[in-house]
C-alpha positions in Angstrom: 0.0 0.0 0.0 1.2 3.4 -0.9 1.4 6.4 1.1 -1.4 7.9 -1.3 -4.3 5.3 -0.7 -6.3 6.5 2.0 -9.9 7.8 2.3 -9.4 10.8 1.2 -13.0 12.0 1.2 -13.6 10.9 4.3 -10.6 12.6 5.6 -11.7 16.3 3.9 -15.5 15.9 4.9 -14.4 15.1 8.6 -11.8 17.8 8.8 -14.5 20.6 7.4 -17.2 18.8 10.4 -14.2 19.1 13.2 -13.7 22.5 12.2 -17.1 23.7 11.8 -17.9 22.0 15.3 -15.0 24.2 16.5 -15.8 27.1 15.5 -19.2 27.0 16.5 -18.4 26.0 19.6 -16.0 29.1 20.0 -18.4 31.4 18.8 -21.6 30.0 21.3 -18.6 30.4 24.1 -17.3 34.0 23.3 -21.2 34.9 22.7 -22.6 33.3 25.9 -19.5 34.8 28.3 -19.8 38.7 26.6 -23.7 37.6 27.4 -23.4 36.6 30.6 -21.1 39.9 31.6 -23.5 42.1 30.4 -25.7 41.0 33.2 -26.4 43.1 36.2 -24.2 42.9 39.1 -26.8 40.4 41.3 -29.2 39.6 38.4 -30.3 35.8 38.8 -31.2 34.3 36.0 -34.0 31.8 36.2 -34.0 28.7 38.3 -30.0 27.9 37.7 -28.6 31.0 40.1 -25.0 30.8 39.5 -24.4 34.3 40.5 -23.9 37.1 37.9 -23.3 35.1 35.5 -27.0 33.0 34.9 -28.1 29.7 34.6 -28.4 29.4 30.3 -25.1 31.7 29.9 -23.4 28.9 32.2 -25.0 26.5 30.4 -24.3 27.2 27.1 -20.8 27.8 27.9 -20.5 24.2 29.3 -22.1 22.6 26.1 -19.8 24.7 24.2 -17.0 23.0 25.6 -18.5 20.0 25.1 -19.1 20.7 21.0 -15.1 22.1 21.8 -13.8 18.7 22.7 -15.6 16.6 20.3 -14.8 18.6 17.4 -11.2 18.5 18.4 -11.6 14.4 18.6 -13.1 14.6 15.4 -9.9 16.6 13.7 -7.8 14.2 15.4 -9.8 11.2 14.0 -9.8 12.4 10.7 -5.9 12.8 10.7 -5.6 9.5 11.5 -7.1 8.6 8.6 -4.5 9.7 6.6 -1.6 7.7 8.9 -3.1 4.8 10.1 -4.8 1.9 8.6 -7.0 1.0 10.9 -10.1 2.8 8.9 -13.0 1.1 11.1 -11.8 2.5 14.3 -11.4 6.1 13.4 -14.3 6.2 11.2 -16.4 4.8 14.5 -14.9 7.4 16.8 -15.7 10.4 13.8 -19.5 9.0 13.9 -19.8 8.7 17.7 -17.8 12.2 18.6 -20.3 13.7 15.9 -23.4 12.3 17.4 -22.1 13.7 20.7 -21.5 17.4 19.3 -25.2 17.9 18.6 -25.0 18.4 22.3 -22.4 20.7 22.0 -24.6 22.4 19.3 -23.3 20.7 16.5 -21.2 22.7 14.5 -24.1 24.7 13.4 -25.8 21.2 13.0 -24.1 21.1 9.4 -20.6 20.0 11.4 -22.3 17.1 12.7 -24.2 15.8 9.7 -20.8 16.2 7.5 -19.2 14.6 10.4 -21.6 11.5 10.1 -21.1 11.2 6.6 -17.1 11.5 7.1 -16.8 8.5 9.2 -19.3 6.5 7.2 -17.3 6.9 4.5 -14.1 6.2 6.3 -15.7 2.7 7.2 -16.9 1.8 4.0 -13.8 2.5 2.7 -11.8 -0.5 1.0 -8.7 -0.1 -0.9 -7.7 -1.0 -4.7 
């Protein structure tokens, strides 16, 4: 097997779902924090009182980090792709860590469906 055979469509599809999972993920966190310090000094938010900085700020911040991680296990996955062989094993983690990252918003859902497709691709890949 040459360096060149690899699934290289499911390497670029799961690269673009990791990085669109990032990046929403760092946009929902920068967004929820300016957000949350906007808030009046001894504003509780709702039922979650976490101070001045409110329950769904919190939250959101916490499932950002969530989308965070997974998209960074997705990138990962997908760049083993191109150095291992073992296909079925990085293609399972792309599909599981992009199931996850709808909780993590999902890369503006788009991440997460590209991310599906990327490791199902990666698994049904066979070579020459």
């Amino acid at each position: 097997m040459t360096q060149n055979e690899f699934p290289k469509t499911a390497y670029t599809v799961s690269i673009i779902a990791g990085a669109l999972m990032v990046a929403s993920s760092i946009i929902v966190m920068i967004a929820s924090l300016a957000f949350a310090l906007t808030q009046p000094t001894g504003y509780y938010y709702g039922p979650m009182m976490f101070g001045r900085y409110g329950g769904p700020f919190f939250m959101f911040g916490m499932m950002s980090i969530f989308g965070l991680v997974s998209g960074i296990i997705v990138i990962v996955s997908a760049l083993m792709l191109r150095k291992s062989t073992d296909y079925t094993v990085w293609g399972i983690l792309i599909i599981v860590f992009s199931i996850f990252s709808f909780f993590g918003m999902g890369g503006f859902v788009i991440g997460a469906v590209l991310g599906i497709v990327g490791g199902a691709l990666a698994l049904s890949w066979k070579t020459a």
